[in-house]
C-alpha positions in Angstrom: -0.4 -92.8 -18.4 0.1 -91.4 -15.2 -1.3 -88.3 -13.8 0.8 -85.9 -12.0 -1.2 -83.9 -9.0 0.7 -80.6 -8.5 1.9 -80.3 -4.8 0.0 -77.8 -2.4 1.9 -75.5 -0.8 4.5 -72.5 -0.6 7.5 -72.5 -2.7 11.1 -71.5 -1.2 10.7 -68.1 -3.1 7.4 -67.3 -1.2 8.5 -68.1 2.1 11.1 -65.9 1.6 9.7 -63.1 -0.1 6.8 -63.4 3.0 9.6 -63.3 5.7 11.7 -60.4 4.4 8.3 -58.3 4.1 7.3 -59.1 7.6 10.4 -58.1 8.5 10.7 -54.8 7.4 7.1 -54.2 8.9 8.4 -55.6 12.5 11.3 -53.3 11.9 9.5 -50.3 11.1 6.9 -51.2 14.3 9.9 -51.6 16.5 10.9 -48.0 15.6 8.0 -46.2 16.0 7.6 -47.9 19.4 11.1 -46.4 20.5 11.1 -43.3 19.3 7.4 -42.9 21.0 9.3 -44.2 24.5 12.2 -41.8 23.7 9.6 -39.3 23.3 7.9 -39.8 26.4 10.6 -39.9 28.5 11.9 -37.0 27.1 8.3 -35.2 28.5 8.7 -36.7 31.5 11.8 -35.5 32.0 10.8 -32.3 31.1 7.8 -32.0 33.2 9.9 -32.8 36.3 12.3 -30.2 35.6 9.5 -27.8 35.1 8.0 -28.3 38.4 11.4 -28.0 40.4 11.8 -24.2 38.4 8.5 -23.0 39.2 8.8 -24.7 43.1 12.6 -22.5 43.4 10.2 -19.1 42.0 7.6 -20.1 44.4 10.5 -19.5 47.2 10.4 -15.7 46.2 7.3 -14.1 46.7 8.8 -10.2 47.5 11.7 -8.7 47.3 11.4 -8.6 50.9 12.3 -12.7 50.6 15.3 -12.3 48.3 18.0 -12.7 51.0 19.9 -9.7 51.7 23.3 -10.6 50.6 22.2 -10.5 47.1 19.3 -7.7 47.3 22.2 -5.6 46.6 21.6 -3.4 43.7 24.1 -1.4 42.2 23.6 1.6 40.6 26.9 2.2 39.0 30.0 0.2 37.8 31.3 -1.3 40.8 34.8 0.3 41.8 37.0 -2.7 40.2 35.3 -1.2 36.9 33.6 -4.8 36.4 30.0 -4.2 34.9 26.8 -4.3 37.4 25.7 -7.9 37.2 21.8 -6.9 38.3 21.1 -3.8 37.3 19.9 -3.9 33.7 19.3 -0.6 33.3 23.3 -0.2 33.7 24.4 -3.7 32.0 21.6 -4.9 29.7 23.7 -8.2 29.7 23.9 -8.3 33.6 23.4 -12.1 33.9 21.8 -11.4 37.8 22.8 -11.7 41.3 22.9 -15.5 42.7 20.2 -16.2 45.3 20.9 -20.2 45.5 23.1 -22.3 43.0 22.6 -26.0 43.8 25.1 -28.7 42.0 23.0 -31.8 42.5 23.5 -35.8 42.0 20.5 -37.6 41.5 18.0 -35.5 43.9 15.5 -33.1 43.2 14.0 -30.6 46.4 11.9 -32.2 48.6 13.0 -35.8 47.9 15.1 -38.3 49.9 18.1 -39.7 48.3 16.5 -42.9 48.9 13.7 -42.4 47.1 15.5 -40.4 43.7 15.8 -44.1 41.9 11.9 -44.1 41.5 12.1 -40.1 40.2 12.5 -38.9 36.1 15.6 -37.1 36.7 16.9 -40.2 38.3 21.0 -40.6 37.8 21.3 -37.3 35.8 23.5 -34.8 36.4 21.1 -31.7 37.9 21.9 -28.2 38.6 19.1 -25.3 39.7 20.3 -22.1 39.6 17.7 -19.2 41.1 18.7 -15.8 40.3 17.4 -11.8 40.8 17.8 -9.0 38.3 16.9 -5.3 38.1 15.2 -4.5 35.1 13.9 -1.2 35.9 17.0 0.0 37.5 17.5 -0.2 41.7 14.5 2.0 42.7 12.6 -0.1 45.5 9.3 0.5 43.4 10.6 -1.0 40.7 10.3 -5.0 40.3 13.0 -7.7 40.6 12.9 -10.2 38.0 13.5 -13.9 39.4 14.7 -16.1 36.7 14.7 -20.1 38.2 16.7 -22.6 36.2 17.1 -25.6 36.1 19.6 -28.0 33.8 19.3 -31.9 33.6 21.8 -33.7 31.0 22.2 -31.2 27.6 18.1 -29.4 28.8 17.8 -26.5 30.1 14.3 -25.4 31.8 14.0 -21.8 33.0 11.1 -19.4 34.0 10.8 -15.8 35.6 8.6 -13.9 37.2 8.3 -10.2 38.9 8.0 -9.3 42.1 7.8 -6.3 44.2 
C-alpha cells in the first residue's frame, strides 16, 4: 500500500479569498490617503486666501485712508431714486462703496507672475474685492466698516473690520 502525503500549500480558493481582502484594505487605504490630500489642499488654499483678505484690510487703517472717491456717504436716496449703497442706516442691504475690485489670473498681491506656479492659489481664477460701509449712518464720528474679500474657484473668504 502506498501512502499518500497531502501537499503543503495554499489552495486556488485561499489565494483568492487573500487577494480580494487585501484589496479592499489597499482600496480603503488609498481613499483615506486622498481625501486627507484633498483635505489639505483645501486648508491650504484657504489659508492663502485668508492672508490676502486680512493684507487688503490692513491697507485701511482710517477713514482718512479710504480714497476719497468712495468716502462718499450718502445721506439720502440718491436723486435717480436708486437706494444708498453705503449708508446702512438708509439701506440696511447697501452692499458698500468699492475701494479696489481686482479680477486676477493666477497672482496674489505682492507676488511676481513668475513666481504664482510655486503659490496655493496657483491657476485658479482669483478675485479680491475691498469695500466701505456706513453702519452708523455718515456722521464722521461714526466708524466705516471695511469688508475685504476674496473668492478663489466656488470659496469665498471675507473679513471686516471698523475704523474711524
Amino acid at each position: 500500500m502506498v501512502a499518500r502525503h497531502a501537499e503543503e500549500g495554499f489552495t486556488i480558493v485561499e489565494m483568492i479569498v487573500t487577494l480580494v481582502v487585501m484589496s479592499v484594505f489597499l482600496t480603503m487605504a488609498l481613499q483615506a490617503y486622498l481625501a486627507a490630500n484633498a483635505q489639505q489642499v483645501s486648508i491650504v488654499r484657504f489659508a492663502a486666501a485668508y492672508d490676502i483678505v486680512k493684507a487688503n484690510l490692513g491697507k485701511i487703517a482710517t477713514r482718512a485712508d479710504i480714497p476719497t472717491g468712495t468716502e462718499v456717504c450718502q445721506t439720502e436716496h440718491d436723486p435717480d431714486g436708486l437706494p444708498n449703497n453705503n449708508n446702512q442706516l438708509i439701506n440696511p442691504d447697501a452692499p458698500g462703496s468699492t475701494i479696489e475690485l481686482h479680477d486676477i489670473e493666477s497672482t496674489e498681491p505682492g507676488i511676481n507672475a513668475a513666481s504664482t506656479a510655486d503659490t496655493p492659489l496657483a491657476n485658479m481664477p482669483l478675485d479680491q474685492t475691498l469695500k466701505v460701509l456706513y453702519p452708523q449712518g455718515c456722521d464722521g464720528d461714526a466708524p466705516a466698516k471695511i469688508v475685504s474679500e476674496v473668492t478663489y474657484g466656488s470659496e469665498v473668504v471675507s473679513s471686516a473690520k471698523f475704523v474711524k
